[in-house]
Steps between C-alpha positions, in 0.01 A plus 500: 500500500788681352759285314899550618765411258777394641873636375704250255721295664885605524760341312680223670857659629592174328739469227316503168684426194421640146349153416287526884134630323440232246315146600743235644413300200628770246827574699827357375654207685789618772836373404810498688759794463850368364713538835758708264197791453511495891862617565604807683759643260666776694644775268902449536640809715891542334749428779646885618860548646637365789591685802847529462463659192300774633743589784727727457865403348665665812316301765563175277845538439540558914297175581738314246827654645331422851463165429803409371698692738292225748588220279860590493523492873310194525772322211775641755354383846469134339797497284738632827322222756532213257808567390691660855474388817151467584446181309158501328228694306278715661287754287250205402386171710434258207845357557427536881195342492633189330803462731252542776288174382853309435572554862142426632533154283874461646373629891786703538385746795778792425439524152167505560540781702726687254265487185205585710638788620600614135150464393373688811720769448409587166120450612530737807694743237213533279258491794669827638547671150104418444445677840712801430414581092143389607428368154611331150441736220810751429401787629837801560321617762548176703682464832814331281796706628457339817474135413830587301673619740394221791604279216866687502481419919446141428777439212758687809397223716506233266860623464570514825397132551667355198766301673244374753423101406150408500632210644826376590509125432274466221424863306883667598473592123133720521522841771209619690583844297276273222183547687559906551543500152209302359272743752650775306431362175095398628496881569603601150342233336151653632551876418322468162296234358292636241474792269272535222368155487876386515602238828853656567782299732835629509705212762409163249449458135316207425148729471672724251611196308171416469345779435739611230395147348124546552517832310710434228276177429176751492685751301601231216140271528290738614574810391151646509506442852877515633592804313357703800755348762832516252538794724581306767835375376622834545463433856586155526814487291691768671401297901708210353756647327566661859486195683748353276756808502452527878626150533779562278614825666478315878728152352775813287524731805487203776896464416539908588250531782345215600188485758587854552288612185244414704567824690511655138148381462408591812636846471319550146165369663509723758552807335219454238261368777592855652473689238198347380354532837571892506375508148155364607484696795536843325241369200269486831586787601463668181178326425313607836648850463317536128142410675581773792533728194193355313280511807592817532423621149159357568456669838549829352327444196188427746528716714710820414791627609312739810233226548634202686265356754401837578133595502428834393176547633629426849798724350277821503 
């Protein structure tokens, strides 16, 4: 009877250390790995430049002039109803909100009313704005000549209502005009919210206080680390410095014109919510005329000048 021999065995798809052939009495004991040699240590990746660096310095130097322009207004619209005849603040609601819960705790029903309508206002503002612009990052190509100029609309009417009490008895001191105006400043407040990494408001300062703080702490501590947002003082600086000068400019020219530079404003708004909107349509225009002209670069390129759609078999 013929004798078969059978193929070796194959390896076990096992693991099979260096130490894996010798007897298991002539291997070396197993000791633990220190936990230190078990560390990932990722190679450190050196931190490249921001955004805003990158950008070009004519589109930065616009945002900042945009901005502040904002922030002046915003320093104006407060500074003339706090000051004039409308009686309070209206381009933020922390003050609103606070006089709100003193007259919740005190159950008076029309002041109630009047500091919920305040904070409504400037709610609804930013609610339309959102719906309008369509989203938060600074974009020139945004739908921002119109929220300017229904802001302009809204500062006429909050003029027109100044000497209109909120209520006779109690709040002969606050007009209704108040509640016009903080809708205009919810719509301005909402144009632009970030650029670059940056959270931008132009109607309150409070978030540029702190921010300036936050980066000037990183930049002196941490300077590894906060160098790359020093940039954003450049931005932040100039929105208060406006804020401040528009509330000095509305309290030095309230003794010439009064309310009425709210018709200034309004004016101003308007025409650079205009002008920006005819600025954005043409860019359309311009930008949807240079694919015609591309697409039809390509079309001839494809298919020749003598050869569109035409089949020369059929041709012949």
């Amino acid at each position: 009877m013929p004798t078969i021999t059978l193929p070796p065995p194959l390896p076990s798809p096992s693991f099979r250390g260096p130490n894996s052939s010798l007897p298991t009495s002539q291997r070396p004991p197993l000791t633990a790995r220190p936990r230190g040699d078990t560390r990932l240590t990722l190679p450190t990746t050196p931190l490249g430049p921001p955004k805003w660096t990158s950008r070009p310095l004519a589109e930065r130097l616009s945002l900042i002039a945009f901005g502040t322009f904002l922030s002046l207004v915003a320093g104006y619209i407060n500074g003339t109803t706090l000051f004039g005849a409308f009686g309070t603040t209206v381009s933020h609601t922390t003050g609103s909100s606070t006089k709100l819960g003193i007259a919740l705790a005190e159950g008076h029903s029309s002041t109630i009313q009047l500091f919920v309508s305040l904070i409504m206002a400037f709610m609804l503002g930013g609610a339309v704005a959102g719906a309008i612009v369509g989203d938060q990052g600074f974009r020139w190509s945004r739908r921002y000549g119109w929220v300017l100029m229904l802001e302009a609309v809204f500062l006429v009417a909050a003029w027109g209502d100044m000497h209109t009490p909120w209520d006779q008895e109690r709040h002969d001191d606050i007009a209704r005009g108040s509640v016009w105006a903080a809708f205009a400043c919810g719509l301005q407040n909402a144009i632009t919210t970030t650029f670059s990494g940056a959270v931008i408001r132009t109607t309150h300062t409070t978030g540029l206080i702190t921010d300036i703080g936050v980066v000037l702490g990183q930049a002196v501590f941490r300077w590894e680390e906060g160098r790359r947002h020093v940039w954003k003082l450049s931005v932040f600086v100039p929105l208060y410095v406006g804020f401040v000068v528009g509330g000095m400019v509305a309290v030095l020219g309230h003794g010439t014109v009064g309310e009425k530079g709210f018709l200034i404003l309004a004016g101003f708004l308007f025409v650079g919510g205009a002008c920006h909107a005819v600025y954005r349509a043409w860019s359309q225009w311009m930008v949807s005329r240079k694919k015609d002209r591309e697409w039809e670069r390509a079309y001839e390129e494809e298919f020749g000048e003598e050869g569109r759609y035409r089949d020369e078999d059929e041709s012949d």
